[in-house]
C-alpha positions as CSV (number, residue, x, y, z in Angstrom):
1,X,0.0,0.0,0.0
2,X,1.4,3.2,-0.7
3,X,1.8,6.0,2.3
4,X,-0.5,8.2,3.6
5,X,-0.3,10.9,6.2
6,X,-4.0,9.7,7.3
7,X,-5.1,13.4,7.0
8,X,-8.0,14.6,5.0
9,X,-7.4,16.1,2.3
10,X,-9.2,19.6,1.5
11,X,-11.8,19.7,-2.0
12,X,-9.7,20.9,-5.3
13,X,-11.0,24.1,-7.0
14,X,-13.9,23.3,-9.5
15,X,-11.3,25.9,-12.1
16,X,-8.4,23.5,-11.5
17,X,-11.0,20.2,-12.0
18,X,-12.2,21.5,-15.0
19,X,-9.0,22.3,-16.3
20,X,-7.9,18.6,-16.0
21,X,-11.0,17.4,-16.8
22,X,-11.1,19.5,-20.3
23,X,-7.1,18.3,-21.3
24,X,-8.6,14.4,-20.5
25,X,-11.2,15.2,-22.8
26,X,-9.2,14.9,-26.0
27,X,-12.6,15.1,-28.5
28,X,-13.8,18.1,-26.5
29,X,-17.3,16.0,-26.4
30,X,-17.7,16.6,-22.7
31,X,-16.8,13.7,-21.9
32,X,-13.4,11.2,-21.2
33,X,-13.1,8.0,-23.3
34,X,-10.7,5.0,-23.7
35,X,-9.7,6.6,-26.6
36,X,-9.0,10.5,-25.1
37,X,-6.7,8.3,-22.7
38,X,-4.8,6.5,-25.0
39,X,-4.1,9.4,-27.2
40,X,-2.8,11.3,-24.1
41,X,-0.7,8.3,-22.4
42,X,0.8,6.8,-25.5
43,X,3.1,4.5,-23.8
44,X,0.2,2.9,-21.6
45,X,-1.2,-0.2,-22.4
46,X,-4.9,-1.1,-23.6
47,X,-5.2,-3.1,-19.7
48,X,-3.3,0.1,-18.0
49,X,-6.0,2.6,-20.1
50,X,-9.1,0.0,-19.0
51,X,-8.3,0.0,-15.6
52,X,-8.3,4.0,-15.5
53,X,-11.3,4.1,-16.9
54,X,-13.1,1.3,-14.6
55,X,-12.1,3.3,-11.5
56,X,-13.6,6.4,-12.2
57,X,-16.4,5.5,-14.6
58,X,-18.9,5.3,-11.7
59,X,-21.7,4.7,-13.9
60,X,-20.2,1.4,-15.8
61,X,-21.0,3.6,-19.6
62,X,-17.8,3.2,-21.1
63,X,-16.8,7.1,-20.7
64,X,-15.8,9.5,-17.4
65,X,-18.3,12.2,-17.8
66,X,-17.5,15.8,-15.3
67,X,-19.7,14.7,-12.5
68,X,-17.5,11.0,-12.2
69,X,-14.3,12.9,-12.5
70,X,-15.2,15.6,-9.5
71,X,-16.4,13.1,-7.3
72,X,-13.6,10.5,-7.6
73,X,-10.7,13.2,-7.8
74,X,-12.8,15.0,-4.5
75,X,-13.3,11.8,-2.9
76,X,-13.1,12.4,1.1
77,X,-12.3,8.5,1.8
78,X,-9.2,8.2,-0.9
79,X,-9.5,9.3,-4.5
80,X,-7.6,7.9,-7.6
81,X,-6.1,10.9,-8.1
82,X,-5.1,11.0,-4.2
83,X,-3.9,6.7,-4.5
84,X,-1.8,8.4,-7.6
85,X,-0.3,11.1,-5.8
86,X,0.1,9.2,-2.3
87,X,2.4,6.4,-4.6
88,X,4.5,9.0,-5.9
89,X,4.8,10.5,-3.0
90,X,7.6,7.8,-1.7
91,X,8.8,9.3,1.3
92,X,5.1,10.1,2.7
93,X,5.7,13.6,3.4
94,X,2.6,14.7,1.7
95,X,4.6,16.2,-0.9
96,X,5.9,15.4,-4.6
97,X,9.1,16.5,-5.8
98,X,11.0,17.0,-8.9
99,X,12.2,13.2,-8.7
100,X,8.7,12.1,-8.3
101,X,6.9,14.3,-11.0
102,X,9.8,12.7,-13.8
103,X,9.4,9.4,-13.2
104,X,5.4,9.6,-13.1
105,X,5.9,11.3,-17.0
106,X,8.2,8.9,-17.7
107,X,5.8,6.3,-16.8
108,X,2.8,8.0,-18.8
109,X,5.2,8.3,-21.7
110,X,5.3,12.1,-21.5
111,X,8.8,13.5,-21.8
112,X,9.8,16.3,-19.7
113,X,12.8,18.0,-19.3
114,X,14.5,19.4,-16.4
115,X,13.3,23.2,-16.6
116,X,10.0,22.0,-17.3
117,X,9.7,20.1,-13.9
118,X,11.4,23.1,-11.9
119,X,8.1,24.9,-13.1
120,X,5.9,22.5,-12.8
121,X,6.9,22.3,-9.0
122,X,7.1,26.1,-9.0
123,X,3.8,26.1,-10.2
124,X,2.0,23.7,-8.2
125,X,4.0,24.9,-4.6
126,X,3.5,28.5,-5.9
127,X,6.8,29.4,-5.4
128,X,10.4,28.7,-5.8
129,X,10.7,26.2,-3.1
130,X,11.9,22.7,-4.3
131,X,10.3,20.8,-1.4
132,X,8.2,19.4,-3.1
133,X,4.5,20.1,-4.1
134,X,0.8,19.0,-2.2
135,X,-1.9,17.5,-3.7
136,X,-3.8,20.6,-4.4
137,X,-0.7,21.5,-6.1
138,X,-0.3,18.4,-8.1
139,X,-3.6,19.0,-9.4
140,X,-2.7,22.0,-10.8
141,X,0.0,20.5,-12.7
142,X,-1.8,17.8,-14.3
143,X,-4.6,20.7,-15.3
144,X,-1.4,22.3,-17.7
């Protein structure tokens, strides 16, 4: 099981959902499909992709439609997006850090290079801190 500080984490920002919700949403036809994931997170495989979408389509329809997303990303008992975030966070500080943020791209298939993660963790701790960003932060991130 991966770490958790056992603290509850606070509701993300409906802007910042929406923003991740509407790059998930690769058609732009409101809704998230197999396909919207597999175009995103190229180096995933078809299993990798159907297990993503049978954890947060709620409904069993085949797609992830707004409502799904908020309420498994918002999730008070343990989210997806809070299981992701709590497995890259290795060192259960309730932080991510530059280390962490590469090897989750490199796992999506995204590549990223080094200045790119500095502000991605400038962004999501909102400042120039590199200890690392929260999950409110890491949110953020994957809404860019």
């Amino acid at each position: 099981m991966c770490p958790t500080n056992g603290a509850s984490k606070p509701a993300i920002k409906p802007a910042d959902l929406r923003s991740a919700f509407d790059i998930l949403d690769v058609d732009r036809d409101g809704k998230i499909s197999h396909n919207d994931l597999k175009t995103l997170y190229t180096d995933a495989g078809d299993d990798d992709i159907g297990t993503m979408m049978s954890l947060a389509d709620l409904n069993k329809d085949g797609y992830v439609e707004y409502e799904e997303f908020e309420k498994v990303v918002n999730d008070k008992k343990g989210g997806v997006m809070e299981d992701v975030f709590n497995c890259m966070d290795r060192d259960g500080d309730g932080k991510v850090g530059e280390d962490d943020l590469k090897s989750y791209f490199k796992f999506v298939g995204i590549e990223v290079d080094d200045d790119d993660i500095k502000a991605m963790v400038c962004l999501g701790s909102g400042d120039d801190d590199d200890n690392g960003v929260s999950f409110e932060g890491f949110i953020k991130i994957l809404a860019i």
